[in-house]
Each structure stands twice: as structure tokens, then as C-alpha cells.
C-alpha positions in Angstrom: 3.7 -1.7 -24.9 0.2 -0.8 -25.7 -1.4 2.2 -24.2 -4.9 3.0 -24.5 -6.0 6.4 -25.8 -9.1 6.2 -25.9 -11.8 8.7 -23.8 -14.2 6.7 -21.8 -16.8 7.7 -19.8 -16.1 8.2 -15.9 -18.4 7.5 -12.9 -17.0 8.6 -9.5 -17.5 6.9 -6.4 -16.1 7.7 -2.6 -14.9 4.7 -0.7 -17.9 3.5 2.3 -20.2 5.5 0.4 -22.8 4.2 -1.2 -23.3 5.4 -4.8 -26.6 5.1 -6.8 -26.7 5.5 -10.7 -29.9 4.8 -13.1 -30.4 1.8 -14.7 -29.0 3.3 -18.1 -26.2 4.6 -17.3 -24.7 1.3 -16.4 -24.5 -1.2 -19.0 -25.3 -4.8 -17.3 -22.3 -6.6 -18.9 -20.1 -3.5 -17.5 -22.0 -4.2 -14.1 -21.4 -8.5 -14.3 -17.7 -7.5 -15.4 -17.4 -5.2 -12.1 -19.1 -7.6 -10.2 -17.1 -10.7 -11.0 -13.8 -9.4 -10.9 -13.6 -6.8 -8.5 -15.5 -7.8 -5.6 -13.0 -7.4 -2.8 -12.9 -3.7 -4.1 -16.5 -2.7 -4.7 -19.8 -4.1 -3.7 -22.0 -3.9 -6.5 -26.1 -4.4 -6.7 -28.2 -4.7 -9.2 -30.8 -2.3 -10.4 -33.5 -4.1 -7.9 -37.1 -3.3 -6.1 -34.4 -2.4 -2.5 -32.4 -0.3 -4.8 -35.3 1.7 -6.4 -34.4 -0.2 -9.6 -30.9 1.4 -9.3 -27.5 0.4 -9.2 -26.0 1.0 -5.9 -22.0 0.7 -6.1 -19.6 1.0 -3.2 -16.5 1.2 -2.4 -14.9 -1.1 -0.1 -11.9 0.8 1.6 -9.7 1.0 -1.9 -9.2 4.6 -4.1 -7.9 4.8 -7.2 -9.0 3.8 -11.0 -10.3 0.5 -12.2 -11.2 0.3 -16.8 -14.0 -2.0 -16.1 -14.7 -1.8 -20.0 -13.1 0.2 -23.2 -15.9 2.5 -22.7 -16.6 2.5 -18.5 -14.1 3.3 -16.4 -14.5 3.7 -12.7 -12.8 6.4 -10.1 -13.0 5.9 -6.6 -11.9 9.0 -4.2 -10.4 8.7 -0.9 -12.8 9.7 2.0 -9.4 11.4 3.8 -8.1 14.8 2.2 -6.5 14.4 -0.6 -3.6 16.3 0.8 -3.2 13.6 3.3 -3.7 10.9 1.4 -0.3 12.2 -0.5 1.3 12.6 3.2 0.4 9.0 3.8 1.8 7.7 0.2 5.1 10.0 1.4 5.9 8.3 4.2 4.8 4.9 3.4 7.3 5.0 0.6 9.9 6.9 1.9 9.8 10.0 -0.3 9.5 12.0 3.0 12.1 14.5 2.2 12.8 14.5 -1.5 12.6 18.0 -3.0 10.6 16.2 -6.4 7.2 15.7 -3.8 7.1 19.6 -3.5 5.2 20.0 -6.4 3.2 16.8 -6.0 1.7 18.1 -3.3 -0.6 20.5 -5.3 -2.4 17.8 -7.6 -5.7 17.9 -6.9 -6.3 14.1 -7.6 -5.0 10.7 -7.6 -4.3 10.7 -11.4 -2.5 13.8 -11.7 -0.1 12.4 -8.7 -0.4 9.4 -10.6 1.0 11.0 -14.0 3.5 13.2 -12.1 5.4 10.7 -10.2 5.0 8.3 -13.6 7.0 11.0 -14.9 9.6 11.4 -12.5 10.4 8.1 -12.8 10.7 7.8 -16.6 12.7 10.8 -16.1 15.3 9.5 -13.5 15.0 6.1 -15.7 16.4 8.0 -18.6 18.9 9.8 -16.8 20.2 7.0 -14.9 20.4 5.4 -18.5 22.7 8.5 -20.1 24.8 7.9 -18.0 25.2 4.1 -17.9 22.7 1.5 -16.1 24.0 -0.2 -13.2 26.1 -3.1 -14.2 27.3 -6.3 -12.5 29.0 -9.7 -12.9 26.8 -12.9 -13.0 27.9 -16.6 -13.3 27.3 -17.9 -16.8 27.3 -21.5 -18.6 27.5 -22.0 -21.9 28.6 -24.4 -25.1 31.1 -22.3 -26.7 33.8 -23.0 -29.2 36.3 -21.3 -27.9 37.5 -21.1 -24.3 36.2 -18.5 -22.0 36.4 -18.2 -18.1 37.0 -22.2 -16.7 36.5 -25.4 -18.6 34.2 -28.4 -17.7 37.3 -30.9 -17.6 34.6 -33.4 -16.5 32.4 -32.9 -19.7 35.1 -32.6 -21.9 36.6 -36.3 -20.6 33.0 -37.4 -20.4 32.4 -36.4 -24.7 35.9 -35.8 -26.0 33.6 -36.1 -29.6 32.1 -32.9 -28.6 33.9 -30.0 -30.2 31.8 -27.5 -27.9 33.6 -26.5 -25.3 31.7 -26.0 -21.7 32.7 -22.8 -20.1 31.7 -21.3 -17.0 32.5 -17.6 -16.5 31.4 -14.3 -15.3 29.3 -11.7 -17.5 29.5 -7.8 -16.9 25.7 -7.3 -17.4 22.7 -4.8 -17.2 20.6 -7.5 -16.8 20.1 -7.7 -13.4 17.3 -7.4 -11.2 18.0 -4.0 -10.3 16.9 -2.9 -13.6 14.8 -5.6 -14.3 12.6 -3.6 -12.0 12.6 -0.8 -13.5 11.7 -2.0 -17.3 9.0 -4.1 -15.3 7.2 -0.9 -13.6 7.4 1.4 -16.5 6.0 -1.9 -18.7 3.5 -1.6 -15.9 2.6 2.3 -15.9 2.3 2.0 -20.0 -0.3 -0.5 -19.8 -2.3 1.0 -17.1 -5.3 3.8 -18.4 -3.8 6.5 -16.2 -0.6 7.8 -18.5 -2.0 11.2 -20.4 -1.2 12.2 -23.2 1.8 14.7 -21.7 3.1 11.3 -19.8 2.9 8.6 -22.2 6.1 9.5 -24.7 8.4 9.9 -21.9 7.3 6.4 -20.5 7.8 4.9 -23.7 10.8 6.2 -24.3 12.4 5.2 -20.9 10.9 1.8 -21.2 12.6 1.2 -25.1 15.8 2.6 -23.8 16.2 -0.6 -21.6 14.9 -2.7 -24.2 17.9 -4.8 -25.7 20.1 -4.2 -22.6 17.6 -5.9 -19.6 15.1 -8.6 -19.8 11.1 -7.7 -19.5 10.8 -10.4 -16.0 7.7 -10.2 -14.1 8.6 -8.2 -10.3 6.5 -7.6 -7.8 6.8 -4.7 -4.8 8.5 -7.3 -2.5 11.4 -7.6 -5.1 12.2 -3.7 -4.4 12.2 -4.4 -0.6 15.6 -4.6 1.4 18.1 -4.3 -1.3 21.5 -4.2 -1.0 23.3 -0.9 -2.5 26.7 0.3 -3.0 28.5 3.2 -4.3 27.8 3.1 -7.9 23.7 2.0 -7.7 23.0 4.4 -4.8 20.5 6.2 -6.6 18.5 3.1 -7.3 16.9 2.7 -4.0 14.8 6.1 -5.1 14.0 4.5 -7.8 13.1 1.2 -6.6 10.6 2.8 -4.0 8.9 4.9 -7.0 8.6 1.1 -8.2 7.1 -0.1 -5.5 4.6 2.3 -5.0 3.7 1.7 -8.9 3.9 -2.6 -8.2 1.9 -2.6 -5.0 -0.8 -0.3 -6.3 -1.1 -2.2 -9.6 -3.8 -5.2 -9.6 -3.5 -8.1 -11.8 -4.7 -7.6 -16.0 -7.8 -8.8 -16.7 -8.6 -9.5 -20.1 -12.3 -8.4 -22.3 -11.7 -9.1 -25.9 -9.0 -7.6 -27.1 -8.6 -5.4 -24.4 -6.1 -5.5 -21.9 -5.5 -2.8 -19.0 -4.1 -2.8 -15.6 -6.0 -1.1 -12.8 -4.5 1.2 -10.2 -5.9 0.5 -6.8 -4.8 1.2 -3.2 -5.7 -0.5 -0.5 -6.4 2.1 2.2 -6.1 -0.4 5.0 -2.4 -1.4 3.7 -1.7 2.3 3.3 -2.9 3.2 6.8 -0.8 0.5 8.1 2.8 1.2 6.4 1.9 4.9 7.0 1.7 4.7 10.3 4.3 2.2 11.0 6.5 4.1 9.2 5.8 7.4 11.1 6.4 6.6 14.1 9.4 5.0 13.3 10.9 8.3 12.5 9.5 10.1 15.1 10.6 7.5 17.9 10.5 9.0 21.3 14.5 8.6 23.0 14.5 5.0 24.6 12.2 3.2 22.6 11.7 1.6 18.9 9.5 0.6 17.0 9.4 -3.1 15.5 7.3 -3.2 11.5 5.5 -6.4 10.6 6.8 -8.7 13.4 7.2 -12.0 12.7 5.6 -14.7 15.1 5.8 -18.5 14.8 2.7 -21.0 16.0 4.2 -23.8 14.9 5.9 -25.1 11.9 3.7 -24.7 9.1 1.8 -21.5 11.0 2.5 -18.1 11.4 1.5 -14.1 11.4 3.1 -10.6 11.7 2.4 -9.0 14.2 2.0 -4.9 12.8 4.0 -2.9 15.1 5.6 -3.6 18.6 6.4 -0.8 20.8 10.2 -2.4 22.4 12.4 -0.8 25.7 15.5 0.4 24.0 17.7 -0.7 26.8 16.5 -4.1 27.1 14.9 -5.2 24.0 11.6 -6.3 26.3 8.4 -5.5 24.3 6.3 -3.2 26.0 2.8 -3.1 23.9 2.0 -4.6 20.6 -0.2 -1.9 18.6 -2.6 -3.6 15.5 -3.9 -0.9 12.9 -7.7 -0.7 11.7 -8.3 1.4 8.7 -12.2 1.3 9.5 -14.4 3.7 11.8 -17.3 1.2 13.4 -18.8 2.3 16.9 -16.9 -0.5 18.8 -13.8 -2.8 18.6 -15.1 -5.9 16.9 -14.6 -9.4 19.8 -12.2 -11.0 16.9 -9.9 -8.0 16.7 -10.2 -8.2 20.9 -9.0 -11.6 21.0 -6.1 -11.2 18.1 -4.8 -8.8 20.1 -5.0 -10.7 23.3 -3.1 -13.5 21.3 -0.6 -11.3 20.1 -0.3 -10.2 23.5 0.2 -13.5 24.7 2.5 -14.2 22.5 4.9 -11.4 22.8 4.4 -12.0 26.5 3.5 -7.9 27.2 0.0 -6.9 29.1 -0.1 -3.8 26.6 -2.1 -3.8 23.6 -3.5 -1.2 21.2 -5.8 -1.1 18.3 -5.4 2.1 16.4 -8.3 3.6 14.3 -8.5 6.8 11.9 -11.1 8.2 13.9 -12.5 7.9 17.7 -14.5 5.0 18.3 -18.1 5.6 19.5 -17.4 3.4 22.5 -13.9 3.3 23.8 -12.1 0.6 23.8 -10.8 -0.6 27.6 -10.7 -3.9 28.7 -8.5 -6.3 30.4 -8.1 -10.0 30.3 -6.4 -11.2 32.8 -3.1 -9.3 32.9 -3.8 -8.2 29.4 -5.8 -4.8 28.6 -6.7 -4.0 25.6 -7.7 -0.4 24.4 -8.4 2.0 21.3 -6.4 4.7 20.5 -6.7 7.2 17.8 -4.5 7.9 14.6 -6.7 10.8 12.7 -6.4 11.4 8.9 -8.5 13.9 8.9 -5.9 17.0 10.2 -2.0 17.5 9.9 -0.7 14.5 10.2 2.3 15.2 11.7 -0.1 17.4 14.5 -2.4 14.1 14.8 0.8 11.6 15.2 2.1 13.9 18.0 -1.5 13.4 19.6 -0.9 9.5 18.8 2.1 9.0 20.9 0.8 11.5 23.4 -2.2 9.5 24.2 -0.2 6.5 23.7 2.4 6.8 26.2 -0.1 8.5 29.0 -1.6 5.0 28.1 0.9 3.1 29.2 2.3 5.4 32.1 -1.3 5.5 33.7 -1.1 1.6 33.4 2.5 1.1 34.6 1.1 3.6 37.9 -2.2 1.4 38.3 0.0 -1.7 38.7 2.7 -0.3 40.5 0.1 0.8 44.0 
């Protein structure tokens, strides 16, 4: 597990800002390398007569830290507070509540929170290991030459020459995916450029204390999803959702040289989604709840999830579907407007809501047919608990004022 020590120089951006830097502070195969592979997360241009001869860079609604070279790395900061961007990555991950966040809450950027929960993990990693990982029985196959578990009667009357017996039996193993995951992320976190110097030995050390007991297999966030626990791997699902936070934030490796790293990116739009999905699933008002990433089927080979459905307790009935934007224009673009009217259609409601981190220069209201269609307003920008309780507010005199307005 390599991990990089070396110091290179940092350029800050802020996501939807654009960022201008001479033409020597950028070198141009630095600038092709950002330009090739990371275009979904930063628009780059070329030093140019628009530009002022220039670079202009900007970031395209991720934050985090991309090693675009050994020697250039990148930072981009979140344009919400800092504070709230931990809130968001709280709830979107379910550490609402755990006592270790306390003390995340005072880093003052997306690296130290980055090292710090890196750390809690390694820890829990190694203590979880000091105690015994998590064992289980598999089914197993194998030539051996002495019995174990069941014969192959069928092989055996097939190649009675064959002094190999076929066995099939059950192994009490470590290996399983449940720590598969683990060795996976902290294989992860040791190859990304965040781990300082303070970080580092403990990762290593958790990650070689699974070595020879669980296999290094690929995971990815989805794997840490749903899991089944029991009584003795109960304190895995903590675990698994520091992993996923690690696995869904971590882009693919690209390779210069020599050099390998893996960037640590968030995409704000996902973030904004889960966060708010996730919050007002725990803050559900009595006789309603909240449905996350609905699945909806077109037809056989089509289909799309749907990101939160507002349902009647009592009877199941949908009542609105709501679609989050993580993106502040001065109106509702028409292809959101007609998503929503599909999704509408679909879920066979007349309620639907796109929800935006800050007030729309002009309001969304519109109805087709017996569908409206309105903005609402999620803000990152205060508490967020205060700015959810404004949410559902606004959201249910929505619908009430709606419900009234059909009724007479």
C-alpha cells in the first residue's frame, strides 16, 4: 500500500466560481491532464485572448481534492459552510448521533475531516480486530486427500483412478465480505494524497492486520448498503457506513508514470440529495413517510428512481413526488418541468416539488392539467435543522393550500 509523502503545491478553487491563475503557474501538461480526465468535475480553459491569456478553472458542483500531478494538486471548497457541509455528510451517512462526530465538527476543512474520520476508522478496524473479526461459515469445494464435510459419490464412481477425494464442506472464515470491505476502504484511504503524516501509520497498520486473514476484493459503496447484521457483527454497520462515505467519495486511479493516486471528490448534487432525503425521513411529520430513490418501471428494459415520494400513512396513496436540484439558476429549467410532470404521471399524484438550496429568482408555479408543479426551498446556508423545519413548513402549507383550492 503505497502512500505518497510527498509536498506538492496546492491551488484552491470554490465550486461555480470561476478561478483565474497566470499562465506560469500552471504547467500545460498539468492543465491537458486536468482537462482530459476530469471534465465532469472542473471546466478548464486555456490561457487564451477571452481569458486574458489566463487559465480560468472551475468547479462544476464537486469539493474535495484531486493530485492532478506528483507536483500539482488541486483543492476545491464547498460554496455552503463548511459546518454544514459536515451536517450534510452526518446525515447522509447516518453518523447523526454518534458521540466520535463531536469533535469532527470543529475541523476547519475537508481534509482534516477527511484525516479524522480516516482515523476513526483504522481505529475501530483495529479494535474490532483485538478482539476477533467477524467470522462465518461459507460452502467450500475442494480435491482433498482425506475426507472432509460430504463426498462427490458421483466423481468418485465417475474416476475411481483418482486418489483425490472431492469434498464439499463448510469453512469458519474471516473472509467474507463484511471485512472484505473494510481491507478494501482502508486499501482505499492509503492510496489516496489526503492521509497526513499523524494518519498514515494507523491506516497501515489496520489495513496489514487484515492482511492474511481477508482477501484485498474490489467493493464499491453499494456493497455496504442494506446489510444484514446479527448479534455478533453489530458494530459493523458503523463501520460499513464510514466505508461508504470513503467508497462513494473516492473516484477511479488514474495512472501518470509511475504515479498512482486516488482522488477524493464529492458530488454536491448526490450529497444534497441523500442529505435531504435522509432528513426528512427522520423528521417525518405523524401520518406520513417518506419513500428514498423510488423505483419506477417504463417498460422492460427501462427505468428511473424517482428521489423522494411524500406517501399518506394510512393508505399508502402517494401524495407529491419531490425531485432535488443542487443548483441556484433564476428559473426551473422546462426538462426538470416535464420530469416532474412524468413522475407525476406516473405515480398518479397532482403534487410535485423541485427543491433547490436557495430561492429561485422566479418561483416556480405551474400546473399541467391536474398536475402543478412548484419550487420549494431547502437552504444550506443556515442551521439546517432550522432551514428543514422551514422546508416541511412551506411544504405542507403547499399542499394544504392546494387540497383547499380543489376542494371549493
Amino acid at each position: 500500500m503505497h502512500i505518497n509523502p510527498a509536498q506538492p503545491r496546492i491551488i484552491e478553487l470554490t465550486e461555480y466560481k470561476a478561478n483565474f491563475f497566470q499562465r506560469d503557474e500552471i504547467d500545460e501538461l498539468a492543465g491537458m491532464e486536468l482537462y482530459q480526465k476530469y471534465e465532469n468535475q472542473v471546466d478548464v480553459e486555456f490561457p487564451n485572448f477571452r481569458t486574458g491569456y489566463q487559465w480560468q478553472l472551475k468547479a462544476k458542483g464537486w469539493v474535495g481534492y484531486i493530485s492532478v500531478t506528483p507536483e500539482l494538486h488541486l483543492k476545491i471548497n464547498p460554496k455552503v459552510p463548511i459546518q454544514n457541509l459536515f451536517g450534510m455528510l452526518e446525515y447522509a451517512y447516518n453518523f447523526k448521533g454518534f458521540r466520535f462526530l463531536e469533535g469532527l465538527m470543529d475541523c476547519e476543512s475537508l481534509e482534516n475531516f477527511y484525516n479524522n474520520l480516516a482515523h476513526i476508522l483504522a481505529d475501530k478496524v483495529l479494535e474490532r480486530c483485538r478482539k476477533g473479526l467477524y467470522r462465518t461459515y461459507l460452502p467450500k469445494t475442494q480435491q482433498l486427500s482425506y475426507v472432509r464435510g460430504r463426498l462427490d459419490v458421483q466423481q468418485i464412481i465417475q474416476k475411481p483412478w483418482n486418489v483425490k477425494l472431492k469434498c464439499n464442506y463448510e469453512e469458519h472464515t474471516a473472509d467474507v465480505k463484511e471485512n472484505q470491505i473494510l481491507a478494501w476502504t482502508l486499501y482505499i484511504i492509503g492510496r489516496s494524497s489526503l492521509c497526513s503524516e499523524r494518519v498514515s501509520p494507523t491506516i497501515r497498520k489496520a489495513y496489514h492486520a487484515l492482511q492474511g486473514l481477508v482477501t484485498l476484493q474490489p467493493c464499491r459503496a453499494e456493497d455496504c448498503i442494506a446489510r444484514q447484521y446479527n448479534r455478533l457483527n453489530l458494530d459493523y454497520e458503523l463501520l460499513h457506513n464510514l466505508c461508504r462515505f470513503f467508497l462513494e467519495n473516492s473516484s477511479p486511479s488514474h495512472e501518470r508514470g509511475n504515479y498512482k493516486t486516488l482522488p477524493f471528490l464529492v458530488d454536491m448534487a448526490h450529497l444534497y440529495e441523500l442529505f435531504v432525503a435522509e432528513w426528512l425521513k427522520k423528521n417525518t411529520p405523524q401520518s406520513y413517510f417518506f419513500k428514498q430513490q423510488h423505483p419506477i418501471e417504463i417498460s422492460q428494459n427501462r427505468h428511473f428512481n424517482i428521489d423522494i415520494l411524500l406517501c399518506d400513512a394510512a393508505t399508502g396513496n402517494t401524495i407529491a413526488v419531490l425531485d432535488t436540484k443542487y443548483k441556484a439558476p433564476e428559473q426551473a429549467g422546462y426538462t426538470d418541468i416535464h420530469q416532474m410532470i412524468s413522475y407525476a404521471n406516473t405515480t398518479k399524484c397532482e403534487q410535485a416539488f423541485l427543491i433547490y438550496p436557495k430561492d429561485l429568482t422566479q418561483p416556480l408555479d405551474i400546473k399541467s392539467d391536474q398536475i402543478r408543479v412548484r419550487s420549494l426551498t431547502f437552504s444550506l446556508d443556515d442551521n439546517l435543522d432550522r432551514a428543514g423545519q422551514t422546508f416541511l413548513k412551506n411544504l405542507f402549507f403547499s399542499l394544504n393550500h392546494f387540497k383547499t383550492h380543489t376542494d371549493n
